[in-house]
N, C-alpha and C positions, 0 to 999 in steps of 0.2 A: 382323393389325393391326385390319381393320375388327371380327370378332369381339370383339376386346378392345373395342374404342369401344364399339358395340353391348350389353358387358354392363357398360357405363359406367364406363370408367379413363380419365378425365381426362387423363391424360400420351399415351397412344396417338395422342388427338385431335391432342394439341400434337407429335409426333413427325409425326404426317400431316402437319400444318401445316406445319412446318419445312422436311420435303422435300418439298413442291411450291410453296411460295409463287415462286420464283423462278422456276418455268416459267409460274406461271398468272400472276406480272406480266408476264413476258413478251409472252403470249398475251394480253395485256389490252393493251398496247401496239399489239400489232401487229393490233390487231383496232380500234384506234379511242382507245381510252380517255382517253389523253394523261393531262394533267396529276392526274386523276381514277384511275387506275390502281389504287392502294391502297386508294381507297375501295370501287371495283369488285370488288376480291380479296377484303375485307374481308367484304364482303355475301357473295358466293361460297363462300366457308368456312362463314359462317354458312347458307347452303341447303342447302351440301352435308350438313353437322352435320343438319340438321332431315330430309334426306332419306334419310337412309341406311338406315334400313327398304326403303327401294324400289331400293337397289342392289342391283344381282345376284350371289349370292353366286358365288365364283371368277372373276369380270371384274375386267380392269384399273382400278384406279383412278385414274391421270392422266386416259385419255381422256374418263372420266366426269366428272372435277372439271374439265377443259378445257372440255368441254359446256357446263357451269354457267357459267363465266368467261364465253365467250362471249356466251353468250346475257344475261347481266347486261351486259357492256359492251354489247350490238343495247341493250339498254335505257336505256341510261346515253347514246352516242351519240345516240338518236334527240332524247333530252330536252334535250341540250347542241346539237344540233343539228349538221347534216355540218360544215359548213367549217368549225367551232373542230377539231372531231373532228380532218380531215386535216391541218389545220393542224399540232396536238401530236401527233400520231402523225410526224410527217414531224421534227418538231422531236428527239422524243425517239427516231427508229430512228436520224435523224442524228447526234444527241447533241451534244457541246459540243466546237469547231474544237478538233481534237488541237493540242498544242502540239508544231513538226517540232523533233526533235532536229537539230543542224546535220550528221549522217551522214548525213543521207535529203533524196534530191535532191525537194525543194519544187516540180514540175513532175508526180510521182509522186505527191506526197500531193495534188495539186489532182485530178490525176487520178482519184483510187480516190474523193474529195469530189465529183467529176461524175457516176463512176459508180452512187454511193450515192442521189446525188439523178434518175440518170435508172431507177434501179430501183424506186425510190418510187413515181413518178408513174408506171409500166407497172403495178406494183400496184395502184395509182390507178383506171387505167383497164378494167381487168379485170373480167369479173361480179361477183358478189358470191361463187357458188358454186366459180366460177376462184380467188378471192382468198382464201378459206377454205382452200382443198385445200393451193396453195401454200404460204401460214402453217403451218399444224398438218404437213406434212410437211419441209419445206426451214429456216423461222424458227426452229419452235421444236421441230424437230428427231424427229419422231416418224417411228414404222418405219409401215412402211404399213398394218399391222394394227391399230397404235391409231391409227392415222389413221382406218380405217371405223370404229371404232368409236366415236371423239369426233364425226365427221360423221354416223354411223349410219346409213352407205352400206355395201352389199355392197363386198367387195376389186377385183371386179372395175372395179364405177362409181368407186371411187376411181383405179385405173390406168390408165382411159379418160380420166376430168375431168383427171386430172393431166399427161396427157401431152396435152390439149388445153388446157390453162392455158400448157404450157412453149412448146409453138406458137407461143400468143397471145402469148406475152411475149416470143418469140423475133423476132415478128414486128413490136411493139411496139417492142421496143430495137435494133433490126437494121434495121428495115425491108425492103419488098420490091421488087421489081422485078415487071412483069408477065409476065415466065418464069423468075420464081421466085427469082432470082437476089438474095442481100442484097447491101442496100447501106447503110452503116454510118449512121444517123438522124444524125447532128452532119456528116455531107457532102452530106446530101440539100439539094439545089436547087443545089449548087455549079455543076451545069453539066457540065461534062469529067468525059470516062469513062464517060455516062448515054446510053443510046441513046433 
């Protein structure tokens, strides 16, 4: 496919397009983007288009076109500024209060609505390099070999960061005890049960 773009067929381009615009909105969302998203993608396609002389030929293309996303949204954020940034990101991974059909007990959907918003803000609170790793493998779904390589980390430092990002987030939405022991964050400071 990139060959064919490469010797300039218009349609290949728009075939690329097609199938990735919905991971790399994704990946713009879940990176900051918020309401900004499409404009983000938009510019994205168009660097990727001007860059693809310097892609390599037989590498994947998502984790490369992901690269590009990313680092247009660090640019799009920084100029919008953080707290609109987590603001619409939190808005748009929560998305719009599901409406409960009357079969599904309303205590269960507040529920999974708790959960969604205490996994946000442990994302929130993570490094920067922690909250990458997570995204591109677990959000928007990527194996771990296009994970190094949208990150353009060896396999190994991805398998280290990632299983000290689920740590941290483990430790985050769980909380700890001082041996070690979780103890569930929505019961801490309760008192009983806490030695």
């Amino acid at each position: 496919m990139i060959a064919r773009v490469r010797a300039g067929e218009a349609e290949a381009y728009a075939q690329l397009v097609r199938a990735h615009t919905g991971v790399a909105l994704r990946a713009a969302v879940a990176f900051g983007a918020g309401a900004d998203a499409e404009d983000v993608v938009q510019s994205a396609f168009f660097k990727a288009y001007r860059s693809l002389g310097r892609f390599r030929e037989g590498a994947a293309f998502r984790p490369w076109l992901l690269r590009i996303v990313v680092n247009e949204t660090r640019n799009t954020v920084r100029s919008a500024g953080r707290a609109r940034a987590v603001a619409g990101r939190e808005a748009i991974l929560r998305g719009p209060d599901p409406v409960i059909p009357e079969s599904v007990d309303p205590a269960v959907a507040a529920l999974a609505k708790e959960r969604r918003t205490l996994l946000t803000a442990a994302l929130d609170e993570l490094s920067e390099e922690h909250r990458r790793v997570v995204t591109y493998r677990y959000l928007l779904e990527m194996d771990e070999a296009e994970t190094a390589q949208a990150l353009g980390w060896p396999r190994g430092t991805v398998k280290s960061r990632l299983n000290r990002a689920l740590k941290e987030l483990e430790k985050k939405l769980l909380g700890t005890t001082a041996d070690g022991r979780g103890t569930d964050r929505r019961e801490a400071g309760g008192g009983e049960g806490h030695e």
